[in-house]
N, C-alpha and C positions, 0 to 999 in steps of 0.2 A: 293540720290546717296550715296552709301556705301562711309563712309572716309577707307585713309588709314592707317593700321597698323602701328605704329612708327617701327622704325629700331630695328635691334636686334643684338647688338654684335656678331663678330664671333669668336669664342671661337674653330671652328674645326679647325684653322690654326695651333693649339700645336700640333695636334694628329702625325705629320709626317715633321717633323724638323728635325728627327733624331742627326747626326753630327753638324747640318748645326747652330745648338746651339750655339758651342762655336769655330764653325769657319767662316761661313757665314759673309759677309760685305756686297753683294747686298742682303741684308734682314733687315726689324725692329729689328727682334731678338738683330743684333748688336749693336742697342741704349740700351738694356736692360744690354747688358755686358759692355757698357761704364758707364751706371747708376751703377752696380754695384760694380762695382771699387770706386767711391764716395761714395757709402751707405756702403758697408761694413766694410770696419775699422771703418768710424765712429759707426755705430750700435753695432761692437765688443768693444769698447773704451767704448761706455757709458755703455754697460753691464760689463769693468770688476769695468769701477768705481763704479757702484752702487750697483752691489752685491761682494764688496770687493776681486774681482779677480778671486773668485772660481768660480769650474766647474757646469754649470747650464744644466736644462734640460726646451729641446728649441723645438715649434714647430712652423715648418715655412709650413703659408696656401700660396696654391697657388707659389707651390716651381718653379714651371717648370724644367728646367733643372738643377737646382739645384747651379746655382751660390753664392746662399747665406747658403744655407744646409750646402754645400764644406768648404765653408772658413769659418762658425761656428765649422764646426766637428774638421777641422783643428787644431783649438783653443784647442780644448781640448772637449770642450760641448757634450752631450748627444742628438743627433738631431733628430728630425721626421720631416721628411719631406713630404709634403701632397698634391697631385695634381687630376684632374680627367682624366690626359692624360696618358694611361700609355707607350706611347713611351716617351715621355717629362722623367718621371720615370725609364725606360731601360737607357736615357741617363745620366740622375744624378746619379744611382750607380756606372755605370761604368767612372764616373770623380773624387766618394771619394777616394782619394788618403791615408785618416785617415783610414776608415772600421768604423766609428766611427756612419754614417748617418745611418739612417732606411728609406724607403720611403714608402709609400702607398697610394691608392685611396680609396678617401672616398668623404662623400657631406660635404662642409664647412657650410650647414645649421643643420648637424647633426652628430658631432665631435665623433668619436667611442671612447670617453675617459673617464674617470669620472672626476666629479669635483676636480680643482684644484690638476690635473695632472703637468704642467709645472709654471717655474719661469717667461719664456716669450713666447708671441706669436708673428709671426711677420706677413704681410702681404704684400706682396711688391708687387704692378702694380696686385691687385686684386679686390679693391673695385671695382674696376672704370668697370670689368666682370661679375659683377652679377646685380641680379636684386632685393632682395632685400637685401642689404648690411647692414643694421640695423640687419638683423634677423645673418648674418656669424660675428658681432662685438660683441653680445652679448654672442654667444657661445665661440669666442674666451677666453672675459670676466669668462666665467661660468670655463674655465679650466685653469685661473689662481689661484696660490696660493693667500693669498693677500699681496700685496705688488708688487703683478709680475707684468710684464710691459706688455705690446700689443704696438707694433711698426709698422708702419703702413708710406705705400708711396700709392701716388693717382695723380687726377687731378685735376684743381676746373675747374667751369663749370663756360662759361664765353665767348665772341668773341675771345679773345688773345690768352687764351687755345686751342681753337675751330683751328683757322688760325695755331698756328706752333704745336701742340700736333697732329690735323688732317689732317689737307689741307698741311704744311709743308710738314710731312713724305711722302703723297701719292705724291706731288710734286717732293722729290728730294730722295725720299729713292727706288729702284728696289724692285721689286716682293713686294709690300705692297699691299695687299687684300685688297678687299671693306668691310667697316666695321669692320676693325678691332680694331676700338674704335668709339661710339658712343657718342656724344655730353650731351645726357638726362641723360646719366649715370656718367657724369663727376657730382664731389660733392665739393660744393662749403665751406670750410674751418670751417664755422662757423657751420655750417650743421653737417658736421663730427663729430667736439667737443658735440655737442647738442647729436649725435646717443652713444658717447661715455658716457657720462654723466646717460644720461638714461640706460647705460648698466653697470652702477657701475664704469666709470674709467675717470678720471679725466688728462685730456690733460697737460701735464705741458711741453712738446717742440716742436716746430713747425718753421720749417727748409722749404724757397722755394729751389726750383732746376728747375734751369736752363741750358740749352746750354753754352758753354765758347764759344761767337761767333766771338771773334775778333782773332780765333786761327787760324792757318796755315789748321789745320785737318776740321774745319767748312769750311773753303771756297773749298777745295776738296770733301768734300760732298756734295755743290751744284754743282761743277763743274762737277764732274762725276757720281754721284748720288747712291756715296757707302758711308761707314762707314770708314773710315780708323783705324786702331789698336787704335791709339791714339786719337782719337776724346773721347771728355772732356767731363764731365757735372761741375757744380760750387753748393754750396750753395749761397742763394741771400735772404737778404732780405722780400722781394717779396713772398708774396703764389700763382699768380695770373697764375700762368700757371701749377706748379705742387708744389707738399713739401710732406714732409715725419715730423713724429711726434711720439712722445711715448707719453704716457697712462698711470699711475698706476692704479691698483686696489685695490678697499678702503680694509683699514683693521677691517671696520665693518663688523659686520654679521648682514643681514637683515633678 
């Protein structure tokens, strides 16, 4: 008896979001603009402390609509932004409010850059999309300077994760697609730093993020099974459901 195939991420649900990006509440989309509101100042923060302030040139895999493109260009930064949706792309132009982003489609397994093009890479709700994410960390790696950073958000793989990162959302979030995160592709923390290591970059911050579940806006998301404006995420402790983390890249040459 033929087994079955393991599941396969769906990745077509970017292609035709249009708007519905950065307005949409009965959609996942929504948890991605609450996440970002938590990740970006901090990720702009630690990038002005540790390249003393100045204007950096930044490419963000896996941009989608561009929430974190926008608010780097904003800053001041130099951004490329890189997706393989290109409606996801139509809608991140038309939200740089700077003119400062670039966007383009390309394969994150094959960066059309040359080495040690940018000062950071970043990666936000990407790994967790591909299939083999060693091979899109090492290029990230290949086009930093060194010293540049690779920033990077995910899952770990795990029941807890599994229960509110999966069965949660399809529970209590409308219009959430089948498979729109698989379990085998969630990457368990330790794993990560090991794929980074091997790819020349050495993990030195590692932040969980979770839900703020004791908020008014969490209990309205279960209640009516939307996102509300203000629905939260937290830094926590904890990597056991999601975290985000920066990387340097050695300043050896091998």
């Amino acid at each position: 008896m033929k087994s079955a195939s393991p599941p396969r991420v769906n990745n077509d649900i970017y292609h035709d979001l249009g708007e519905r990006w950065y307005n949409a509440q009965d959609d996942p989309v929504a948890l991605l603009r609450a996440e970002s509101r938590l990740r970006n100042p901090w990720i702009a923060e630690e990038l002005r402390a540790r390249f003393a302030g100045r204007a950096l040139r930044i490419l963000d895999v896996g941009c989608g609509g561009g929430f974190l493109s926008n608010y780097l260009a904003a800053q001041g930064h130099a951004v490329v932004g890189l997706d393989f949706a290109a409606d996801a792309l139509k809608v991140a132009r038309l939200h740089d409010i700077s003119g400062r982003a670039a966007y383009i489609a390309a394969d994150a397994y094959r960066l059309p850059f040359p080495d040690g093009s940018f000062d950071a890479v970043c990666s936000m709700d990407f790994l967790e999309h591909v299939e083999q994410p060693e091979c899109a960390i090492r290029e990230a790696s290949r086009l930093l300077t060194p010293g540049g950073l690779f920033i990077f958000h995910t899952f770990s793989r795990n029941w807890l994760a599994w229960l509110v990162v999966i069965k949660g959302v399809e529970w209590f979030v409308r219009n959430t697609p089948p498979h729109m995160h698989v379990l085998r592709l969630f990457i368990k923390p330790e794993d990560l730093v090991s794929m980074c290591v091997r790819s020349g970059l050495a993990v030195d911050s590692l932040h969980g993020i979770a839900p703020a579940v004791f908020s008014a806006e969490f209990w309205k998301l279960l209640m009516y099974h939307t996102v509300p404006d203000g629905f939260a995420f937290r830094f926590t402790r904890s990597t056991r459901i999601s975290y985000s983390g920066i990387a340097r890249k050695s300043h050896r040459h091998d």
